[in-house]
C-alpha positions in Angstrom: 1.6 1.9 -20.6 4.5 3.3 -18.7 4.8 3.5 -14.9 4.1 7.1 -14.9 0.8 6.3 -17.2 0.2 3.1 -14.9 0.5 5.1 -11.8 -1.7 7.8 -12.4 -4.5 5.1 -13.7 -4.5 3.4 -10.1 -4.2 6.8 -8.0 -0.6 6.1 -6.5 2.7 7.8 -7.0 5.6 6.6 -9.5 7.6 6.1 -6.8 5.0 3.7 -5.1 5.1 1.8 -8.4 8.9 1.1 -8.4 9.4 0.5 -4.5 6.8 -2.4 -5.1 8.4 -3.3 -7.9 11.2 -4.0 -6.1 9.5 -6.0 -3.1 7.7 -8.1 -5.8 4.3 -6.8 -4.7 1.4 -4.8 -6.8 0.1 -5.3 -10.2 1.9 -7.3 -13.2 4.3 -5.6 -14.8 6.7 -6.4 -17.9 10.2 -5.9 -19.1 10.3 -4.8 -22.3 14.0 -4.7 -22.8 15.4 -1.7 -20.5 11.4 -0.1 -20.0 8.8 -1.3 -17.6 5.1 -1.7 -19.0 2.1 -2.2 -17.7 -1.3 -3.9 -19.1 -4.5 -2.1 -18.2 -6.0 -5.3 -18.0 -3.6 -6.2 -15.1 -3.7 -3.0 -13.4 -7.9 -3.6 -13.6 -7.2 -6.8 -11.9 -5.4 -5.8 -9.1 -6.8 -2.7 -8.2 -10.5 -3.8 -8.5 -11.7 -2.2 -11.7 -11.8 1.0 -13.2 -14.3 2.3 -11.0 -12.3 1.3 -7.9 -9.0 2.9 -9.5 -11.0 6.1 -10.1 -12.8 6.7 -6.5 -9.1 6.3 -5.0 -7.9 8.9 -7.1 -10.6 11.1 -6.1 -9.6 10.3 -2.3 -6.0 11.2 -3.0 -7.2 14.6 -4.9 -9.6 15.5 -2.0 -6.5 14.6 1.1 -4.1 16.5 -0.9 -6.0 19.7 -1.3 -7.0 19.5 2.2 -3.6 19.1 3.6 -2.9 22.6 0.8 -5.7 24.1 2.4 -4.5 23.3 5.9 -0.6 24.4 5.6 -1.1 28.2 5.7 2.1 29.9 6.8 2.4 31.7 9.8 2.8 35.9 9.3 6.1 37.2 8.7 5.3 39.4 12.2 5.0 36.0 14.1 8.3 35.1 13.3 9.7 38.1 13.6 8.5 38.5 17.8 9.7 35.0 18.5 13.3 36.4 17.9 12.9 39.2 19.9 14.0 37.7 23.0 17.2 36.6 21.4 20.2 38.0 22.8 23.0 38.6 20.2 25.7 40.2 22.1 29.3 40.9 21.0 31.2 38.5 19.1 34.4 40.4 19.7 
């Protein structure tokens, strides 16, 4: 599987994949000529199973939406009386 495939089997980012890549840390991968694969079987093995994979992913799912529910935006009107104050005067 590809490192997009790979990624989303162990519950981390792409980008997580190929930054430890780079450091020569995290599960087995292969160059098959100018691709990257990865064997389930290795990704298994260094992420503790299947079932291990799958309640990470569930943790990453629940922190996400909880950091969506959490990042409401302030009201326009908020914004709006914080500039108020400012004084623009003439630019002349």
């Amino acid at each position: 599987m590809d490192t997009r495939f790979a990624a989303a089997y162990i519950g981390y980012s792409p980008a997580t994949l190929r930054l430890w890549r780079r450091k020569g840390s995290g599960p087995k991968f292969y160059n098959v000529g100018r691709f990257i694969e990865y064997h389930q079987e290795d990704l298994d093995a260094w992420s503790g199973g299947e079932e291990m994979a799958a309640s990470r992913r569930a943790e990453r799912r629940a922190k996400t939406a909880a950091k969506v529910r959490s990042g409401r935006r302030a009201a326009a009107s908020d914004f709006g009386t914080s500039l108020g104050n400012v004084n623009l005067g003439n630019w002349s």
